[in-house]
N, C-alpha and C positions, 0 to 999 in steps of 0.2 A: 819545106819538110812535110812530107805525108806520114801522120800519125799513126802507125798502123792495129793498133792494139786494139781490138773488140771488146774485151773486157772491161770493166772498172780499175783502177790503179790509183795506188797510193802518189801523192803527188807533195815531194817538201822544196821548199825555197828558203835558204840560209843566206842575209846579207850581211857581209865582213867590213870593216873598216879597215883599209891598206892605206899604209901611208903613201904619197903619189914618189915620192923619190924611191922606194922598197919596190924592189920585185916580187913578183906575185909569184909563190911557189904552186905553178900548175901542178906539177909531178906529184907534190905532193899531197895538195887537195883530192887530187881524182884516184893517187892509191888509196886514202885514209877511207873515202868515196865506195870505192869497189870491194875492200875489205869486209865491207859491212853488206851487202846488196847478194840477194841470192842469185840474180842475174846475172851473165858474164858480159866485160863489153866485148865485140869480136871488129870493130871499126871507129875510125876518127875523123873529124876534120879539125883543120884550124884556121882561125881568121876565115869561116864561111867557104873553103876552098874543097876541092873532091875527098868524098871519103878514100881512107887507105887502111889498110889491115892494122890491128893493134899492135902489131909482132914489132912496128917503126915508129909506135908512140913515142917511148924514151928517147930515141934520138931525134924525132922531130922536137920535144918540150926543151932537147937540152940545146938544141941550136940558137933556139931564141925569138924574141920577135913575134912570141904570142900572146895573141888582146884577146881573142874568143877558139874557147875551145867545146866542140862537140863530140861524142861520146853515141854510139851507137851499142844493141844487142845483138844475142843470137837471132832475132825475129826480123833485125833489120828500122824496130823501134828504138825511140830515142833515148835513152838511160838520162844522161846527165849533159847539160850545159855550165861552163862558168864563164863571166864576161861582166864590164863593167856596165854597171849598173846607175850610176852616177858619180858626177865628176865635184868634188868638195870644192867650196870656196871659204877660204882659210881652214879645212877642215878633210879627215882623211876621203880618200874615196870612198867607194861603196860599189863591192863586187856581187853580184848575185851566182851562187851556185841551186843549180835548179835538179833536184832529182826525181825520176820516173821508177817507182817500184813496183811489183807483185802487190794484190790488194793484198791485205792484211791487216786487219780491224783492230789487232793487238802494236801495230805501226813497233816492229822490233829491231830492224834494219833502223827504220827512222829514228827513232829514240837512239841509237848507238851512236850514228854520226852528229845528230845534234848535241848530244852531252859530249861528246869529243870535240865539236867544234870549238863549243864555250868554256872548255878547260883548254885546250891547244890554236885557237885563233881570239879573233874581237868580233868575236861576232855580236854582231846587234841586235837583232832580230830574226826571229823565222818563224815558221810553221810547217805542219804536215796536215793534209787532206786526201779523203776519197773523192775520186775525181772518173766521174763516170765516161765511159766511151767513146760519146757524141758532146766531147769537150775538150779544146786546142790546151794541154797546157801548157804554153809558154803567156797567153791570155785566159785563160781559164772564163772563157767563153765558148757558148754552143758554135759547134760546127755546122751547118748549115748545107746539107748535098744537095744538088739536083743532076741535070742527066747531063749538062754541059758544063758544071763548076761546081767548085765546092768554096763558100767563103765562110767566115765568122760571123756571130751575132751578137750584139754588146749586149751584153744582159749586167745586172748589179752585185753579182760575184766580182768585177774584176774592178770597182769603186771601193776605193778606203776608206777605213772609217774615219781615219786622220789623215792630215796632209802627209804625202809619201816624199816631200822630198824634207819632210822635218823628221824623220827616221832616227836620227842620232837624239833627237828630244823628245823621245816618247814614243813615234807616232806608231800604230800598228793597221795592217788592213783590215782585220776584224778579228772573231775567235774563232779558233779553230777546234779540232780532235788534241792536237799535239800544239803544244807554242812556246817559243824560250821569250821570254819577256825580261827587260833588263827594270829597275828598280822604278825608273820612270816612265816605263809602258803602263806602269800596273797603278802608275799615281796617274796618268791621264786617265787611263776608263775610272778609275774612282770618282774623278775631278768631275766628267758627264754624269757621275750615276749609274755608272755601269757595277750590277752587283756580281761580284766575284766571289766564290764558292771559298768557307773559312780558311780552306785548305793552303789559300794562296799566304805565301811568308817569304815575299823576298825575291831577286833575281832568281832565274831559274826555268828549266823544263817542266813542263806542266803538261800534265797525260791525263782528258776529263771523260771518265767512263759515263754509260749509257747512263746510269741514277745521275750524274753534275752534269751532263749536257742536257738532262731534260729540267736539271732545276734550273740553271744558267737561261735555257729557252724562256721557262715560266717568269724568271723574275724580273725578264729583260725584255717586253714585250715591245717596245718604244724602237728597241736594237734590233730585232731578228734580220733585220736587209745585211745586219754583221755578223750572224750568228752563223757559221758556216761546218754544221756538223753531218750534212747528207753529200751526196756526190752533185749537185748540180750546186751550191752555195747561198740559195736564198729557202 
């Protein structure tokens, strides 16, 4: 996939707990998804196979037999992905829905579907970031162009602060602009020392304006490789 978007853009990733016997209600994810996104999508794939017009979304999600679903705009960029994410042992899965927005510093789309999520699914985790131009987000590393290739460049944006496949016990990838932390997100950064702004009381969406991202910066000096409040992440 060629990211096409020049600009900066808002970037959220929501991971769900699905039980592995339950069907995954794509249809329903990705209207709850577009309801909220000033964007329109105008293409699809599924299972990694050619884009087709939105017009045969519905009846391709209702036929069945979809593991990854892709979600194109009017530009031809990628709106939204959902697909599994990891696979539980004794323990539900873990889906990753990945959304690409309009920047927007006030994240008002983002905030919509993550307080929706965590009232209407299990969701676990997420976040929302500015995610600048010259950065893949499905890895949320620099792109890399030259005049025969374009690859990625690992940089410490796309390193967790916690173990990523202990997600259900805490674990988060750092802090962001936007983050739904469950009760024991917010006991592990305490448990490091991570100082969190008074504000925090509990599960929940957590929206940290320019004044708490610059104190969270200052008080967390040890952290900054997690502190991911600019569009490149370090």
């Amino acid at each position: 996939m060629i990211f096409k978007k020049a600009l900066p853009q808002n970037l959220t990733k929501l991971y769900l707990a699905i039980d592995p016997t339950s069907k995954v209600d794509f249809q329903w994810l990705a209207d709850s998804i577009f309801e909220c996104l000033a964007s329109k999508p105008v293409a699809y794939a599924v299972n990694y196979g050619a884009d087709k017009n939105i017009s045969k979304f519905q009846g391709a999600i209702s036929a069945g037999g979809v593991e990854y679903l892709e979600v194109l705009d009017t530009t031809g960029a990628l709106l939204l992905t959902i697909g599994k994410w990891a696979i539980g042992k004794n323990e539900p899965d873990l889906y990753q829905c990945m959304v690409v927005g309009r920047l927007d510093e006030h994240y008002v789309s983002e905030l919509k579907i993550m307080k929706r999520f965590a009232i209407d699914q299990d969701l676990v985790y997420g976040y929302s970031r500015e995610l600048r131009s010259d950065y893949n987000p499905a890895s949320e590393t620099r792109i890399k162009r030259g005049f025969f290739s374009t690859e990625t460049k690992s940089e410490s944006s796309n390193v967790w602060m916690f173990n990523s496949q202990e997600m259900l016990a805490g674990s988060v990838k750092g802090v962001y602009p936007v983050n739904y932390w469950r009760t024991l997100a917010i006991e592990k950064l305490q448990n490091v020392g991570f100082s969190l702004p008074k504000t925090i009381a509990g599960e929940g969406v957590y929206l940290f304006n320019a004044a708490q991202q610059q104190e969270i910066a200052r008080e967390n000096q040890q952290f900054l490789n997690f502190v991911r409040f600019d569009g490149h992440g370090t």
